[in-house]
The first five atom37 places (N, CA, C, CB, O) and aatype in JSON, in Angstrom:
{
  "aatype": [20, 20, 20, 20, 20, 20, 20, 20, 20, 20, 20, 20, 20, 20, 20, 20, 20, 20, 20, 20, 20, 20, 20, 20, 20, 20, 20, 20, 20, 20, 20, 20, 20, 20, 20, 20, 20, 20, 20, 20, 20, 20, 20, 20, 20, 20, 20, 20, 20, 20, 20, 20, 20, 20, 20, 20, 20, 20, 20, 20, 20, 20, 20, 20, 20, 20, 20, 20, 20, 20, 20, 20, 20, 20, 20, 20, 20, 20, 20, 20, 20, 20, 20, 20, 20, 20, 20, 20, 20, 20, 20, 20, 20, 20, 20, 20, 20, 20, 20, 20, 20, 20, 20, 20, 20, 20, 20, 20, 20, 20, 20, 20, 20, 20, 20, 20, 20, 20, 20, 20, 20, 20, 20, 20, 20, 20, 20, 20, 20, 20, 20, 20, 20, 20, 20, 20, 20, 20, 20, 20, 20],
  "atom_mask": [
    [1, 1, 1, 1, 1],
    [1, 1, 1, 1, 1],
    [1, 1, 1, 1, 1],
    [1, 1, 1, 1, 1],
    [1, 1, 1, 1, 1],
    [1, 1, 1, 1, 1],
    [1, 1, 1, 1, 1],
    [1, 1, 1, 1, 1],
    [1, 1, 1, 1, 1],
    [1, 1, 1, 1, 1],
    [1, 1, 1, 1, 1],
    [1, 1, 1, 1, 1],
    [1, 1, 1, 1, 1],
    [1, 1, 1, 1, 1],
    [1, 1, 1, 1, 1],
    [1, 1, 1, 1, 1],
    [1, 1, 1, 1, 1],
    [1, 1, 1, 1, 1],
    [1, 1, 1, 1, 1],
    [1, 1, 1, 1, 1],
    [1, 1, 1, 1, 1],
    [1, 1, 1, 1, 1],
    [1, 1, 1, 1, 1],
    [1, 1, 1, 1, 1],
    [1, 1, 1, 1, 1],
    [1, 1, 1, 1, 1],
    [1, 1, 1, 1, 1],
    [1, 1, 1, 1, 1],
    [1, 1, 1, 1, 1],
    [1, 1, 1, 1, 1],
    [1, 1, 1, 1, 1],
    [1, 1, 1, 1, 1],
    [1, 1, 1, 1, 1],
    [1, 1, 1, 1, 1],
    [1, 1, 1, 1, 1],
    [1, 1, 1, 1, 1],
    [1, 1, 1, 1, 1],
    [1, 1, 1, 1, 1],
    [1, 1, 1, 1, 1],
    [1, 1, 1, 1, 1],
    [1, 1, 1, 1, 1],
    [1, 1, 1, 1, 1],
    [1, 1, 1, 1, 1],
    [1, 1, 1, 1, 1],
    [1, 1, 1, 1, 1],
    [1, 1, 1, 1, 1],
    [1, 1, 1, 1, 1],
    [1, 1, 1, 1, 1],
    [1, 1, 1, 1, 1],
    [1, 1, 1, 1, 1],
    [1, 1, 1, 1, 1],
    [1, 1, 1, 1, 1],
    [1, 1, 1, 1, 1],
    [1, 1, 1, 1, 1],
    [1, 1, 1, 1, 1],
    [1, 1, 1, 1, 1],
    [1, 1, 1, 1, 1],
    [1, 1, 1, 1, 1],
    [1, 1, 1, 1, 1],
    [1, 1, 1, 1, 1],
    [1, 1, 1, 1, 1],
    [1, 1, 1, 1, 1],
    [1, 1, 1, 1, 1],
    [1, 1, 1, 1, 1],
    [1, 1, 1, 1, 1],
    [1, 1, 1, 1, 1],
    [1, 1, 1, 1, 1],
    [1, 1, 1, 1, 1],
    [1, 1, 1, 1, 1],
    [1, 1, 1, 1, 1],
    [1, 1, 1, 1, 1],
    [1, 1, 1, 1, 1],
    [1, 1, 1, 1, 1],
    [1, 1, 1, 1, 1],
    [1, 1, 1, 1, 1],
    [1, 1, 1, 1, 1],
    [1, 1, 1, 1, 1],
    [1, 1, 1, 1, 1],
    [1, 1, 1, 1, 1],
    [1, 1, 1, 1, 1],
    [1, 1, 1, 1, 1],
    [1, 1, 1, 1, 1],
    [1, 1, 1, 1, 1],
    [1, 1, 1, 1, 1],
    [1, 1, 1, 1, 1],
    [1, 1, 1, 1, 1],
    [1, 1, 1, 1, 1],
    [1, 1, 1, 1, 1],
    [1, 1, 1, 1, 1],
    [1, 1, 1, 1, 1],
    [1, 1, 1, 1, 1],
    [1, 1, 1, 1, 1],
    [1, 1, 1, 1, 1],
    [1, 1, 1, 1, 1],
    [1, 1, 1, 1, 1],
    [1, 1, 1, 1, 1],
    [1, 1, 1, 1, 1],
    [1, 1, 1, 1, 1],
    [1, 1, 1, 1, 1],
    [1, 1, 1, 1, 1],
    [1, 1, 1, 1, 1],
    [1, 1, 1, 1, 1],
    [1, 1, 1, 1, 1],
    [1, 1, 1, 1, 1],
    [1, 1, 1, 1, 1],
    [1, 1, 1, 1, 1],
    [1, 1, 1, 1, 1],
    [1, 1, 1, 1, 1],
    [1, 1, 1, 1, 1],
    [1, 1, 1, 1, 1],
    [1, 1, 1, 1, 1],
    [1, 1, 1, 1, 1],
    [1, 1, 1, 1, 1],
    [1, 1, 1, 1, 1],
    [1, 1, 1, 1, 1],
    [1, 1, 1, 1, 1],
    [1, 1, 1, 1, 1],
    [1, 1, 1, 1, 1],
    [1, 1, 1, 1, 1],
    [1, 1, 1, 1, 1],
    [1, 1, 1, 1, 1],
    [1, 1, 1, 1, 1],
    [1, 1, 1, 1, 1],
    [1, 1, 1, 1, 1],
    [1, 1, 1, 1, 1],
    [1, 1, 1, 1, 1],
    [1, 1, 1, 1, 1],
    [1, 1, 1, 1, 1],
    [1, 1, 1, 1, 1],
    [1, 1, 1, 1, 1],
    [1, 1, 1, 1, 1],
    [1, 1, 1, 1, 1],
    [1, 1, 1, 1, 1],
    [1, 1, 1, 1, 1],
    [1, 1, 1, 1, 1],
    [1, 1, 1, 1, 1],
    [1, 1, 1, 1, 1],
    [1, 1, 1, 1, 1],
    [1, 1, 1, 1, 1],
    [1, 1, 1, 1, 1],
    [1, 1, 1, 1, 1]
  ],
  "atom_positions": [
    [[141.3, 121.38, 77.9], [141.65, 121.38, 76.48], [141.36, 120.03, 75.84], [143.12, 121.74, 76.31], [140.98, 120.0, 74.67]],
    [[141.51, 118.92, 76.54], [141.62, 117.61, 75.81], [140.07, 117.32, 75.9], [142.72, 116.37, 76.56], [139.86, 116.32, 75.22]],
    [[139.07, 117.72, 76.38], [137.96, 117.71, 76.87], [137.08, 118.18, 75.86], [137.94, 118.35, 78.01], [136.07, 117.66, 75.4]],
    [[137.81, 119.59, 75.53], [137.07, 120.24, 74.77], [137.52, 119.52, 73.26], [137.29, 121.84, 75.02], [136.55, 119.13, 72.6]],
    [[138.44, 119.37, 72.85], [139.22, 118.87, 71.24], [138.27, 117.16, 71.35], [141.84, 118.66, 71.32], [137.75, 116.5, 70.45]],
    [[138.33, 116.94, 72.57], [137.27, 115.43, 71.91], [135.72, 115.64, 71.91], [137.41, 113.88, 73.03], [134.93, 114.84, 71.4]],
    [[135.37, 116.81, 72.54], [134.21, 116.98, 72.41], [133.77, 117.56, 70.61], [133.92, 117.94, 73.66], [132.8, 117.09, 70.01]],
    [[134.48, 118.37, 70.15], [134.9, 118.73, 69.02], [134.92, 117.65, 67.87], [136.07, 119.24, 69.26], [134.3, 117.6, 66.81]],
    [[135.91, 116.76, 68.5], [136.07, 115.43, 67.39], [134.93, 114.88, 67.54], [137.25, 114.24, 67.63], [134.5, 114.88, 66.39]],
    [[133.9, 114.26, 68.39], [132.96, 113.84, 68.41], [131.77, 114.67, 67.82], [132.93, 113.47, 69.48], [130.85, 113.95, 67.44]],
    [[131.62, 115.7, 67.7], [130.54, 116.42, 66.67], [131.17, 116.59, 65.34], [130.06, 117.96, 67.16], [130.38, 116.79, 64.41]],
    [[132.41, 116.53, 65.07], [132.22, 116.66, 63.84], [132.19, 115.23, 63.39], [133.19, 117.54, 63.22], [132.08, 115.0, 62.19]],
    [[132.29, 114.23, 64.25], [132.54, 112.87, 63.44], [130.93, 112.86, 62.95], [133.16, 111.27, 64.53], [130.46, 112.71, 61.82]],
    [[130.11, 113.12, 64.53], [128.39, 113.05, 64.16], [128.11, 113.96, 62.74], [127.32, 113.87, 65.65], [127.36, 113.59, 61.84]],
    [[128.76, 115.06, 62.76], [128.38, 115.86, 61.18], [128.86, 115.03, 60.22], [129.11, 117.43, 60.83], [127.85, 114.9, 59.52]],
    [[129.56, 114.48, 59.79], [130.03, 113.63, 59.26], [129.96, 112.59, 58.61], [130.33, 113.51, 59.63], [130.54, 112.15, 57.62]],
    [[128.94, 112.11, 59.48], [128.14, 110.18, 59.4], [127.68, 110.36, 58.45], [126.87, 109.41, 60.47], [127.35, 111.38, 57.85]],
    [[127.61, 108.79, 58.14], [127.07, 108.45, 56.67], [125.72, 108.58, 57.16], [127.47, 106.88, 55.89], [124.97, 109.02, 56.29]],
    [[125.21, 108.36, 58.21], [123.58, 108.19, 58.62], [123.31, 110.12, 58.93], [123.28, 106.81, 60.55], [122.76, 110.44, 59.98]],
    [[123.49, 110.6, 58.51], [122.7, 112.35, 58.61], [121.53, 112.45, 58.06], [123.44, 113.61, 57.84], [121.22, 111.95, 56.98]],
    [[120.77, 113.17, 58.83], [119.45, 113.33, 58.08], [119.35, 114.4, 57.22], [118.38, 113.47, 58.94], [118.34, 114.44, 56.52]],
    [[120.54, 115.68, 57.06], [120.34, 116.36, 55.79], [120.97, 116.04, 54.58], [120.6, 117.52, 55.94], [120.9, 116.67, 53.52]],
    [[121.77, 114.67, 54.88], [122.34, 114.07, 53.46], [121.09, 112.98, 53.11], [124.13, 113.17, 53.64], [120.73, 112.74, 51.95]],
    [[120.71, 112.58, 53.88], [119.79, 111.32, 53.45], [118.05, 112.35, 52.98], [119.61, 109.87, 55.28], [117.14, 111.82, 52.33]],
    [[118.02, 113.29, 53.32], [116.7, 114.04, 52.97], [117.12, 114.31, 51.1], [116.47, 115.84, 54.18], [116.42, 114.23, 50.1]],
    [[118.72, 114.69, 51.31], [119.12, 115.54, 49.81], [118.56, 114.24, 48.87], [121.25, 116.01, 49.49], [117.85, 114.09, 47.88]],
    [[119.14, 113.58, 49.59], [119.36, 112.06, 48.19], [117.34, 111.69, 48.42], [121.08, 109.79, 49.11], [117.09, 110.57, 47.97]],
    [[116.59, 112.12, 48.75], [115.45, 111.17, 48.66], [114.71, 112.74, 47.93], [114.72, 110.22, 50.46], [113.62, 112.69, 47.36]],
    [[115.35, 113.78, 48.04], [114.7, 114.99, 47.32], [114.14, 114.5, 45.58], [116.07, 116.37, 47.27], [113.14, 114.75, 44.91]],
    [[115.86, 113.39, 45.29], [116.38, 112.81, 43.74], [115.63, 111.94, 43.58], [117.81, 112.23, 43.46], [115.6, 111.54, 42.42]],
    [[114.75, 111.28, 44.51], [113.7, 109.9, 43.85], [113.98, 108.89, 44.79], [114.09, 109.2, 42.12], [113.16, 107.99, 44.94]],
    [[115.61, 108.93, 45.81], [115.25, 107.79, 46.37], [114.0, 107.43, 48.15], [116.78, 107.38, 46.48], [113.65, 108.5, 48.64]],
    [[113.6, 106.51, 48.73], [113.03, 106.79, 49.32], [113.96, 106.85, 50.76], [111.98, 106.11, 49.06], [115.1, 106.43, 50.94]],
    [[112.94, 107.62, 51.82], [114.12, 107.88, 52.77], [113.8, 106.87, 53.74], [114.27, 109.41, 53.43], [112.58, 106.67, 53.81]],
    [[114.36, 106.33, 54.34], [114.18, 106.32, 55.87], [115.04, 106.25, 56.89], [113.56, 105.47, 56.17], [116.25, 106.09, 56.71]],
    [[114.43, 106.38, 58.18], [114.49, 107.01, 59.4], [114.89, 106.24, 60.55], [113.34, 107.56, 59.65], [113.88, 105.67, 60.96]],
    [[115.56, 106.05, 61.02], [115.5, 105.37, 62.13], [115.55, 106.28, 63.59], [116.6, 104.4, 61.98], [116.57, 106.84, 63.99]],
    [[114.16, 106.3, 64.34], [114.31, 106.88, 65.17], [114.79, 106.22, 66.49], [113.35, 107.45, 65.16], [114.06, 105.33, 66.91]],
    [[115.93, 106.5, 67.21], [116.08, 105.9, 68.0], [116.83, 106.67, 69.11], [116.5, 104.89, 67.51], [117.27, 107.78, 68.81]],
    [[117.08, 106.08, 70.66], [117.7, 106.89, 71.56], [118.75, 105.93, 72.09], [116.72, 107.5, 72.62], [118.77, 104.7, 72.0]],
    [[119.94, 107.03, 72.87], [120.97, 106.03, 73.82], [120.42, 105.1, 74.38], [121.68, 106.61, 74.94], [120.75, 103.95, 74.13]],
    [[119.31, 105.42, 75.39], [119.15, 104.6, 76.58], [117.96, 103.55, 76.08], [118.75, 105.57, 77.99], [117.35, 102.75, 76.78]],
    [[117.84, 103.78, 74.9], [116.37, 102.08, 74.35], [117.47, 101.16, 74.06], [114.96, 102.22, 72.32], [118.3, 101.41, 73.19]],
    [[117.49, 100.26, 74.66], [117.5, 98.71, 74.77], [117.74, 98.15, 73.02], [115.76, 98.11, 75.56], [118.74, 97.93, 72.33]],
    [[116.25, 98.08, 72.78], [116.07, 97.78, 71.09], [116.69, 98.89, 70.12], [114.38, 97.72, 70.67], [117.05, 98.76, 68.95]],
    [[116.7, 99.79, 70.78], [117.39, 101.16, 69.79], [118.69, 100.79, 69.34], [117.65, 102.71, 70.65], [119.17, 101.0, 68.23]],
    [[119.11, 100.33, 70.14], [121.1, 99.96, 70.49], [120.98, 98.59, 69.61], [121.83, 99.5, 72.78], [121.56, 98.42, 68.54]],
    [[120.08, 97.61, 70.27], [120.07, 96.46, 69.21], [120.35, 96.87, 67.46], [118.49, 95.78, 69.37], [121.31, 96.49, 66.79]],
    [[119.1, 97.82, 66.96], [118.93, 97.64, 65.83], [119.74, 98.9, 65.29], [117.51, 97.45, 65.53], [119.51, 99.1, 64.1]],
    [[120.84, 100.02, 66.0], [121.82, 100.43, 65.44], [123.03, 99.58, 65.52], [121.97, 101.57, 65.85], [123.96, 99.64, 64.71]],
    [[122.98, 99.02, 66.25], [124.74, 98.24, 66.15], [124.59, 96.53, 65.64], [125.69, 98.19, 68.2], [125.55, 95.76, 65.7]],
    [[123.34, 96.13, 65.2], [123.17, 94.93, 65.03], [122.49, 95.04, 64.05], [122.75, 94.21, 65.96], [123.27, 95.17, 63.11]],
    [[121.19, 95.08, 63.6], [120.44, 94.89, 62.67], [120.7, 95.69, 61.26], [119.3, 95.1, 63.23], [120.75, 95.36, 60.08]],
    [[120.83, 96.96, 62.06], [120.9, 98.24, 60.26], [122.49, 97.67, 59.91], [120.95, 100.94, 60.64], [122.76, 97.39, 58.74]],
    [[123.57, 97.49, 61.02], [124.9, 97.47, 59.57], [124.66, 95.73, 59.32], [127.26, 98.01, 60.23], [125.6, 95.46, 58.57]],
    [[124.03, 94.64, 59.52], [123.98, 93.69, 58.67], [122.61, 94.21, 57.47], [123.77, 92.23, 59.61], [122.42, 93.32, 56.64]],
    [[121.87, 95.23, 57.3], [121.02, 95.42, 56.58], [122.03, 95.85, 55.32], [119.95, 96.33, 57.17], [122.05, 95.27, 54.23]],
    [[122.76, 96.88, 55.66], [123.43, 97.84, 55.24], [124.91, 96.46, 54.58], [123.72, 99.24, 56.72], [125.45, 96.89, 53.56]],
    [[125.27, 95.6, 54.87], [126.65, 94.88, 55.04], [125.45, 93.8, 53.47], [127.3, 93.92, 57.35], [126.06, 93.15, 52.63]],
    [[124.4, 93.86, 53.45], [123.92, 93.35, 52.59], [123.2, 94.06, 51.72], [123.42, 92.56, 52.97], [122.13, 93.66, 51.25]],
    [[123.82, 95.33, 51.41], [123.54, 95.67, 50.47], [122.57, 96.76, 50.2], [123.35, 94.77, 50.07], [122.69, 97.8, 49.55]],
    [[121.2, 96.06, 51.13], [119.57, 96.95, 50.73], [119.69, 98.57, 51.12], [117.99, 96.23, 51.9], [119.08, 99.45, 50.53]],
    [[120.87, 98.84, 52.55], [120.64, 100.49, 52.64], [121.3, 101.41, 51.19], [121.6, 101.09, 54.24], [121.1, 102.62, 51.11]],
    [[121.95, 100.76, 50.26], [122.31, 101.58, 49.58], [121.01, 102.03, 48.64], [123.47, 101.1, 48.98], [121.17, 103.12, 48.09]],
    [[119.96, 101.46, 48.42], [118.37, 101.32, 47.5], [117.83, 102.88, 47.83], [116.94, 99.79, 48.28], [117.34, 103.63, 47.0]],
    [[118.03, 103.17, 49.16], [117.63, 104.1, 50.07], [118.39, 105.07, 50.39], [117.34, 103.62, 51.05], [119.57, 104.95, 50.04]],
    [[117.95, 106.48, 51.23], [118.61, 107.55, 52.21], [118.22, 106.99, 53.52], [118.06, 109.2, 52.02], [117.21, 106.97, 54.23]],
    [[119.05, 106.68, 53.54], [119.3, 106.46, 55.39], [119.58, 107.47, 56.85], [120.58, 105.71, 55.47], [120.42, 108.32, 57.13]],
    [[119.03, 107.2, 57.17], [119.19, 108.23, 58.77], [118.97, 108.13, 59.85], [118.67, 109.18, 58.98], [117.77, 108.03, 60.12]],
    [[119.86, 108.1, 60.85], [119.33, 108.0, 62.21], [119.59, 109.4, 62.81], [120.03, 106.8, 63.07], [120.52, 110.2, 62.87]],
    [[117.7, 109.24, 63.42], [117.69, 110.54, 64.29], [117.46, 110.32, 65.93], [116.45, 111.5, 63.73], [116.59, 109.47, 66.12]],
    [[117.88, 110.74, 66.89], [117.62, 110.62, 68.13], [117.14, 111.97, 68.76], [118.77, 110.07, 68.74], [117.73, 113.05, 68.85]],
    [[115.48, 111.48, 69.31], [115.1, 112.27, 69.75], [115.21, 113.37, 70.87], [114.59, 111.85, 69.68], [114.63, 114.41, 71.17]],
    [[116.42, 112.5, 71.39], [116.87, 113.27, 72.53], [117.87, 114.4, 72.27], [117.46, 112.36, 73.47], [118.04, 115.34, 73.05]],
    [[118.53, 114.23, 71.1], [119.78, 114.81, 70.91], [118.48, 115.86, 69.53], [121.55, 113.43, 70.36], [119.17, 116.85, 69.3]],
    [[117.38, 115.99, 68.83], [116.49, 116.88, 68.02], [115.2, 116.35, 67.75], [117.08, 117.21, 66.77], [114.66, 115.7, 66.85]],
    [[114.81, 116.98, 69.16], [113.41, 116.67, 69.43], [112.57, 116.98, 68.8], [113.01, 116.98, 70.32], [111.52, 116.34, 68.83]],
    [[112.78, 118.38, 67.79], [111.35, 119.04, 67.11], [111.81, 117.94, 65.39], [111.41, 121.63, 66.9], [110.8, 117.81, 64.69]],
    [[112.82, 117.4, 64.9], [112.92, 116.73, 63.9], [112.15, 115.85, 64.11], [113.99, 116.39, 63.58], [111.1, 115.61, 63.51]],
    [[112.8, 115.09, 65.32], [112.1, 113.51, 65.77], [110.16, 113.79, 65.99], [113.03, 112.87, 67.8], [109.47, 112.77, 65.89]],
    [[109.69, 114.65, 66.17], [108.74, 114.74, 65.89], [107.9, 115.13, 65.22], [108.62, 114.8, 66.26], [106.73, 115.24, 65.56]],
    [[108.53, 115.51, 63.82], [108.27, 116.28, 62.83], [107.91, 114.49, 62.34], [109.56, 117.56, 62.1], [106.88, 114.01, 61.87]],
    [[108.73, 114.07, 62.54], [109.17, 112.46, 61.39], [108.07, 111.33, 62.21], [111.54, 111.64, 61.61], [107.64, 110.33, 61.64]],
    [[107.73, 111.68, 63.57], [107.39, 110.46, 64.25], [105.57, 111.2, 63.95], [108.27, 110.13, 66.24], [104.72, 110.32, 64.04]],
    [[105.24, 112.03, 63.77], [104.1, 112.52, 63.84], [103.47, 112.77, 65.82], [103.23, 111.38, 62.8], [102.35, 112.81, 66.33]],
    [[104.74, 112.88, 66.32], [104.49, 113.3, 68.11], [104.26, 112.17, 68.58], [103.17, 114.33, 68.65], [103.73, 112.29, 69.69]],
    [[104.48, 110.45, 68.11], [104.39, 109.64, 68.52], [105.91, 109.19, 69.36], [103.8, 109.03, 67.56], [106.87, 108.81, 68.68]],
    [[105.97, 109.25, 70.44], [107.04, 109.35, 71.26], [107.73, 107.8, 71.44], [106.52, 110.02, 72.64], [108.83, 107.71, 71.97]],
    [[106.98, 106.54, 70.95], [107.92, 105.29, 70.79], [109.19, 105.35, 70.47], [107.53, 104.5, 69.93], [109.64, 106.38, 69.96]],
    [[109.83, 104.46, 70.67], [111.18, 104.09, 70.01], [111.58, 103.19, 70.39], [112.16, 104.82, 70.06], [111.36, 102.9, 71.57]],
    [[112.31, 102.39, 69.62], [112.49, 102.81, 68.17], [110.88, 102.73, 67.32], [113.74, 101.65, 67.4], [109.76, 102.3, 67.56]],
    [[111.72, 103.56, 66.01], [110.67, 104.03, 65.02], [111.67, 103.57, 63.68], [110.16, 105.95, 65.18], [112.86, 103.85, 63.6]],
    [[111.02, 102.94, 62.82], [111.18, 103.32, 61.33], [110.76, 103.18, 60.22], [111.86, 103.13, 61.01], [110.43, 102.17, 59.6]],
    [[110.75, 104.56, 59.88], [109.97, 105.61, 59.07], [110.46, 105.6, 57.96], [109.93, 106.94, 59.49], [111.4, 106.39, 57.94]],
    [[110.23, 104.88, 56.57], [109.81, 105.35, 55.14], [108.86, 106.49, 55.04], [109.16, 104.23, 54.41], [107.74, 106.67, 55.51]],
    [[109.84, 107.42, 54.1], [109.02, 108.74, 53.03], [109.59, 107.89, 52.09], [109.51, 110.76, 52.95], [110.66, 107.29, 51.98]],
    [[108.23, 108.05, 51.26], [108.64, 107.83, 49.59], [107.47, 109.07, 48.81], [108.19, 105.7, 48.91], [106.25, 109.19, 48.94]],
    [[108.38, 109.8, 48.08], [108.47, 110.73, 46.95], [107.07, 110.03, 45.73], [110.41, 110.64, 46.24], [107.28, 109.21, 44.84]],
    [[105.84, 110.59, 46.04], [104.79, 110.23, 45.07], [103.85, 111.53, 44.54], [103.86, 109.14, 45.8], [103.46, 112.46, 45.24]],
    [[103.64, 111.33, 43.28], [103.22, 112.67, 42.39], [102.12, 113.28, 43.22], [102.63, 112.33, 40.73], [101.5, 114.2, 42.69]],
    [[101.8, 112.93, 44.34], [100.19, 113.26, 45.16], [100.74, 113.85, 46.69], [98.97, 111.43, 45.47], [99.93, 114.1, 47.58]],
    [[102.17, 114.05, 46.87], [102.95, 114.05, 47.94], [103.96, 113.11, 48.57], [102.25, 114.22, 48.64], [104.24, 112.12, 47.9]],
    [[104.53, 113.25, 49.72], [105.53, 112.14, 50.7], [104.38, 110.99, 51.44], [106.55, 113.21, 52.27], [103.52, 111.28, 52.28]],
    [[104.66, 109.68, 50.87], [103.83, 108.79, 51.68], [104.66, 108.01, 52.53], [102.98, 107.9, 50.87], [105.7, 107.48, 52.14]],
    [[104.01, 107.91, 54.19], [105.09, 107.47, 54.95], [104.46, 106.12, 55.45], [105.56, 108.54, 56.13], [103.28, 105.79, 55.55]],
    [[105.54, 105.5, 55.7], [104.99, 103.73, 56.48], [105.99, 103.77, 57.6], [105.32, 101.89, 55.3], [107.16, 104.16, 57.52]],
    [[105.24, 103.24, 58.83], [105.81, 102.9, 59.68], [106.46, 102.04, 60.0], [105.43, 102.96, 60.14], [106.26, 101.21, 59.12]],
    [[107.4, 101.45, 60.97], [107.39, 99.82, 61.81], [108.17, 100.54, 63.22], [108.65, 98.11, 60.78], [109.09, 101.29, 63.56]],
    [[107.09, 99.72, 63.72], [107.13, 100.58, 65.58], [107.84, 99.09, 66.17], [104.86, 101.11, 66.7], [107.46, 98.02, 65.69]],
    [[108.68, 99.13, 67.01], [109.42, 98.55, 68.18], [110.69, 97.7, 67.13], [108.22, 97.36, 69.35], [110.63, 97.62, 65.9]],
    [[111.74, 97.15, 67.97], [112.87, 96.25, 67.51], [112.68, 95.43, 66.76], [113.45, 95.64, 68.3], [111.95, 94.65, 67.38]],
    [[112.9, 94.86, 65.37], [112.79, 94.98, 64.07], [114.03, 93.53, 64.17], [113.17, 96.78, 63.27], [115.0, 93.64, 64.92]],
    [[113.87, 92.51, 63.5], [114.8, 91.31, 62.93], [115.43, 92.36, 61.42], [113.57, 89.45, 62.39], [115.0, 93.37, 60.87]],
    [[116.4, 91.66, 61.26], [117.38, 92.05, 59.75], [116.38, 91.8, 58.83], [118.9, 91.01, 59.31], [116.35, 92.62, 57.92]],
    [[115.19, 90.5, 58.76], [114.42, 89.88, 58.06], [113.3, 91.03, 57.93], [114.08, 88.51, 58.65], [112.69, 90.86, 56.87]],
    [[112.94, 91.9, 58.5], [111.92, 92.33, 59.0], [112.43, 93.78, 58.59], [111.59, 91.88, 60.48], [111.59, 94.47, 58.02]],
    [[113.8, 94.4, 58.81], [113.47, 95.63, 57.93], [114.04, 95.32, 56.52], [114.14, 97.07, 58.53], [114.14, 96.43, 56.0]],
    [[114.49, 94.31, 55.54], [114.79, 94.04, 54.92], [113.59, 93.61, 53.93], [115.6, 93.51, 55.36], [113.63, 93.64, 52.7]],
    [[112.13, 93.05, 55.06], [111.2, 93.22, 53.87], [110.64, 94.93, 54.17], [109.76, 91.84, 53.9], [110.25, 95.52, 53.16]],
    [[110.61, 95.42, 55.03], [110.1, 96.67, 55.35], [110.62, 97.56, 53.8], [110.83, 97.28, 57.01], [110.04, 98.1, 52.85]],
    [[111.76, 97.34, 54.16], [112.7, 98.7, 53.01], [112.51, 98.04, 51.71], [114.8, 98.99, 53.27], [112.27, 98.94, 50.9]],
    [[112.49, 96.73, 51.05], [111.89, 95.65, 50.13], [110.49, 96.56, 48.91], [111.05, 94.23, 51.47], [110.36, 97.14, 47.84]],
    [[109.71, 96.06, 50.15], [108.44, 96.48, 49.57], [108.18, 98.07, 49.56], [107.33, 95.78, 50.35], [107.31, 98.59, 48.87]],
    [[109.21, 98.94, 50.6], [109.04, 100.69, 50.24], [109.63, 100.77, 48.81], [110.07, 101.91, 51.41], [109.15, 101.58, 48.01]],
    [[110.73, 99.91, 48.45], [111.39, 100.46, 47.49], [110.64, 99.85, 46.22], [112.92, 100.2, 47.62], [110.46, 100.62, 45.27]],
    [[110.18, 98.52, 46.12], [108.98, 98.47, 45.08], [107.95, 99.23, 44.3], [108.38, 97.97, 45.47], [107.81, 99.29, 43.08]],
    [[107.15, 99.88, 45.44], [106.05, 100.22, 45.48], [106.96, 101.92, 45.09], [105.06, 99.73, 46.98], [106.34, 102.77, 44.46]],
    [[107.94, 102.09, 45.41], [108.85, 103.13, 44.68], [108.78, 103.55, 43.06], [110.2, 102.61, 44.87], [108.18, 104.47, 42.5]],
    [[109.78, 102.31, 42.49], [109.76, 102.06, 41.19], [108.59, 101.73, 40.92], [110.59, 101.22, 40.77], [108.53, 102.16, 39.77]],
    [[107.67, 101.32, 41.11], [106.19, 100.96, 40.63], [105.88, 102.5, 39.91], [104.93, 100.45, 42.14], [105.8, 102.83, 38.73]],
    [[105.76, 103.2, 41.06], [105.22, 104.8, 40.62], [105.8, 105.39, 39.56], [105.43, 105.86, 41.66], [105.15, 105.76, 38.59]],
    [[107.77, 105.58, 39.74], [108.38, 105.67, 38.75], [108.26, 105.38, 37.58], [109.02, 105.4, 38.92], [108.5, 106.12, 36.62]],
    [[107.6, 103.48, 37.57], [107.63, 103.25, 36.06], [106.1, 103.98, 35.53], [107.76, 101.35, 35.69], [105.78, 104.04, 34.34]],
    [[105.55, 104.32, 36.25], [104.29, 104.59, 35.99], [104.69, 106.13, 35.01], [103.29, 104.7, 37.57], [104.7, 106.39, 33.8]],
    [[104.91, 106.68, 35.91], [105.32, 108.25, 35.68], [105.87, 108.41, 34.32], [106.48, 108.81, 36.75], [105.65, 109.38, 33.59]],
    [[106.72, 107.19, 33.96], [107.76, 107.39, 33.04], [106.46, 106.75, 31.34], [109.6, 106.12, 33.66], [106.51, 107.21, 30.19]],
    [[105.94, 106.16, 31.63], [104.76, 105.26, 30.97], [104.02, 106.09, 30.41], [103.89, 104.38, 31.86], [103.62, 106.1, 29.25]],
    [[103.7, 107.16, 31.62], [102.52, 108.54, 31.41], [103.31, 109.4, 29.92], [102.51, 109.98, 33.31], [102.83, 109.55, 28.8]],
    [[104.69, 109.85, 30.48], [105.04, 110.58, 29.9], [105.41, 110.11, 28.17], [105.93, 111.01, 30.76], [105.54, 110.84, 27.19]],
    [[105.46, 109.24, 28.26], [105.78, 108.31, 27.23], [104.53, 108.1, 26.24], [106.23, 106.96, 27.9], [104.76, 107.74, 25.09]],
    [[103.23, 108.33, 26.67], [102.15, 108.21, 25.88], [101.88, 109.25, 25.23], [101.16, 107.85, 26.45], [100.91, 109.27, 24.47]]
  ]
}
């Protein structure tokens, strides 16, 4: 019984998380851009840049710009490779950004400094509003 009620508490906490990939897909449906962090239990750098790097990313501010998500391939393998394009590294992280021509994605492959996805997510979210203001410019003429 106690086995099963924490196994219980532990999936719904995972349904739960602020990092889900069907809350962070909803919010990048609205304009913002998404990204991904693909990562597993047993990577080394995976563990680094979930318990170290993303909440000082996040503790400063830049994950709110964005939909955020961590997916582990071990725990949804056909997602994680829907997102990685069958590239089996990890960690992975993956910007979609929402452009009138389709989803354009950028990579950054292996363990990542705070500095480093901070310009990563930086320049996705630029090159974001760039389009936006564009769009809005078009319509405006």
């Amino acid at each position: 019984m106690t086995l099963t009620l924490a196994v219980l508490l532990h999936t719904s906490i995972l349904a739960a998380g602020t990092d889900g990939y069907a809350q962070a897909h909803r919010e990048a449906e609205q304009g913002k851009p998404l990204v991904v962090l693909v990562s597993t239990e047993w990577c080394t750098p995976c563990q680094t840049m979930k318990k170290t790097v993303i909440p000082e990313v996040r503790k400063r501010g830049l994950l709110a710009k964005v939909a955020f998500a961590i997916v582990d391939p071990d725990r949804d393998q056909g997602l994680a490779e829907r997102l990685t394009g069958g590239n089996p590294v990890v960690p992975q992280l993956i910007m979609y950004r929402k452009a009138p021509d389709g989803w354009k994605r950028t990579v950054l492959i292996g363990g990542q400094s705070v500095e480093g996805v901070e310009e990563f997510i930086k320049q996705g979210v630029a090159r974001n509003e760039a389009v936006e203001n564009a769009i809005v410019a078009v319509r405006h003429e």
